[in-house]
N, C-alpha and C positions, 0 to 999 in steps of 0.2 A: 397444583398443590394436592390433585386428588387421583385416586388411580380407581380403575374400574375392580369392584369385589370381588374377588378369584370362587365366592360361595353365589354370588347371585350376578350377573352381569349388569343386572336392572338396578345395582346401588355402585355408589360410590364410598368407596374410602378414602381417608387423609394420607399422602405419604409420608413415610419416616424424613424426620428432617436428621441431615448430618452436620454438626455443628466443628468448626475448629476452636471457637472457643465457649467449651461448655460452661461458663461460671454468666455468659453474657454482658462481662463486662468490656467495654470498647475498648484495643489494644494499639495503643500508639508508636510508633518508635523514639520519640523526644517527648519530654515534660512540656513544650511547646505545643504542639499539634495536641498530647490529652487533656489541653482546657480548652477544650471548644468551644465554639460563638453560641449564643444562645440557649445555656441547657435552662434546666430544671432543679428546683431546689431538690437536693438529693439525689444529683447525677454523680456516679462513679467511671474514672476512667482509669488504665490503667497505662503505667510508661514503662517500657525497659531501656531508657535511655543508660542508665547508671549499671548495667548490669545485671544488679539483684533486683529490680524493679521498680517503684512507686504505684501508690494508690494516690489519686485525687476523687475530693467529695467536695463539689458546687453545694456553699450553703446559702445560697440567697441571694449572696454580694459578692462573694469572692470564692477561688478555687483553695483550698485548704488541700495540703499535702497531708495525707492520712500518716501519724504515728505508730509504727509497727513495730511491735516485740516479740521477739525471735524466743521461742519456747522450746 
C-alpha cells in the first residue's frame, strides 16, 4: 500500500488506490447475494438484478429495499 518517495528515497508514500466502484457501495448481481449475513445497522448494498438497480439499507432487523425517485 506504499511506494518509495520519488523526493526522498528515505520516506514512503501511500499508493493511489483504483477503485471500480467509487460510491463504495458493495455491488451484487441479485437482490439475494446484496443482503448479506451479518451486516451492520446502516449497511448499504447495491443490486442490478432488475436492470435499473436497487439500493438495500440493513436497519437493525431487516434489509429494507431503499425507495427511489427518479428526478
Amino acid at each position: 500500500m506504499y511506494k518509495v518517495d520519488p523526493n526522498d528515497s528515505t520516506k514512503s508514500i501511500p499508493k493511489p488506490l483504483v477503485s471500480d466502484n467509487p460510491s463504495f457501495i458493495q455491488t451484487f448481481a441479485t437482490d439475494a447475494a446484496a443482503q448479506v449475513a451479518n451486516p451492520a445497522k446502516g449497511t448499504m448494498t447495491f443490486s442490478y438484478e432488475n436492470g435499473h438497480g436497487d439500493i438495500f439499507v440493513y436497519n437493525g432487523t431487516a434489509w429494507k429495499k431503499a425507495e427511489l425517485v427518479a428526478g
